[in-house]
C-alpha positions, 0 to 999 in steps of 0.5 A: 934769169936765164930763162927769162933772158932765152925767153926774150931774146927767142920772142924778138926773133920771131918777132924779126924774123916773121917781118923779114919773111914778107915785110909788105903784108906784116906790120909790126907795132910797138909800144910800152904799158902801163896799170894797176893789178888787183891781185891774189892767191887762191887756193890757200885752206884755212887762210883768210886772202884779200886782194891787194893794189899794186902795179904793172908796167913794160913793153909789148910788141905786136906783129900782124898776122892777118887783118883780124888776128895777130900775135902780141909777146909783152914784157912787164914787171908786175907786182903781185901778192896778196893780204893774208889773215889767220888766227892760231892759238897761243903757244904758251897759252891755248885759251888765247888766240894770236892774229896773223896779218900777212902782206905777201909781196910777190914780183915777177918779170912776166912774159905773156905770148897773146893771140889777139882777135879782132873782134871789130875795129880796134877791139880785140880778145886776147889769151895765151900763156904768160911765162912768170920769173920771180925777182923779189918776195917778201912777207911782212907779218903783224902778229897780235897777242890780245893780252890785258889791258893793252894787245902785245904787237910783234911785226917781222919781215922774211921770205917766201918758204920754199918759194918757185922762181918759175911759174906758167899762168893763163891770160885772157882779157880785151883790148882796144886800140883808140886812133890816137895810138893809145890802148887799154887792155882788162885781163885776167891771169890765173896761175897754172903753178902753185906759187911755192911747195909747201902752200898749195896757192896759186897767183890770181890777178886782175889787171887794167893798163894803159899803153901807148905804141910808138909805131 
């Protein structure tokens, strides 16, 4: 949480500091977000990842560099994970195999630093890199025994194994400003960091927001 507070607090004051610099030929926007994340893991063997619906919201600051590009830090809390399926064999009983049914709920406060390009008016491309901070996870696991006449159902919840509170993810996606101040962004962020030591998976997420500047 240190980290994420430093992070924060050095991305306003580039911020600030850049407008105090020559205020007449920056303008600085700023507004909040929000949206729905398909998201992922990638990478992870022999298990079976479906993506899972969740969802994204915080705030963006943008400060104009020149007419076509400027630079675009966000804060977000971002819902993440995936749907995870695996079938092992009985302990008690190698001739029967046990369903695994894995939801992995993975919650990050993300700090994106975009360079945005204006493509046309309005439109733009974006990517940099996004700075994540794990603030919650959690695996409810369904394990199914198909004994007869009726499967035996176990479900527990517990936490990521050797879990990295830290993580650096790619971003890249578009943009588009509508005259009334309100913007809706499509990116997609690939992880750079493997989510935990032991699993070799790494976040994927699509992401479609909807925001509003307020200036």
């Amino acid at each position: 949480m240190k980290k994420l507070l430093c992070t924060i607090i050095l991305i306003v004051g580039i911020v600030f500091t850049t407008n105090a610099q020559d205020p007449e030929s920056h303008e600085i926007s700023f507004g909040v977000k929000a949206g729905i994340n398909f998201a992922s893991l990638t990478n992870t063997g022999v298990y079976n990842v479906q993506t899972k619906k969740d969802w994204t919201a915080g705030v963006v600051v943008e400060f104009e560099i020149s007419d076509r590009f400027s630079i675009q830090p966000e804060v977000l809390y971002s819902a993440q994970g995936g749907d995870v399926n695996f079938i092992l064999p009985n302990p008690a009983n190698t001739a029967v195999i046990d369903q695994f049914y894995a939801d992995v709920d993975l919650d990050y406060i993300n700090v994106p630093i975009l360079a945005k390009f204006y493509v046309v008016d309005g439109l733009t491309i974006d990517l940099g890199p996004q700075f994540a901070f794990l603030v919650n996870d959690k695996i409810k696991l369904t394990k199914v025994i198909p004994t007869h006449p009726q499967e035996t159902i176990h479900n527990r919840e517990l936490n990521l194994p050797q879990k990295k509170s830290f993580g650096i993810d790619g971003a890249v996606g578009l943009g588009y400003k509508l005259p009334e101040r309100i913007f809706i962004q499509a990116r997609y962020n690939f992880g750079l960091i493997d989510v935990e030591d032991t699993e070799k998976s790494k976040n994927s997420v699509f992401q479609l927001t909807l925001g509003y500047e307020f200036w």
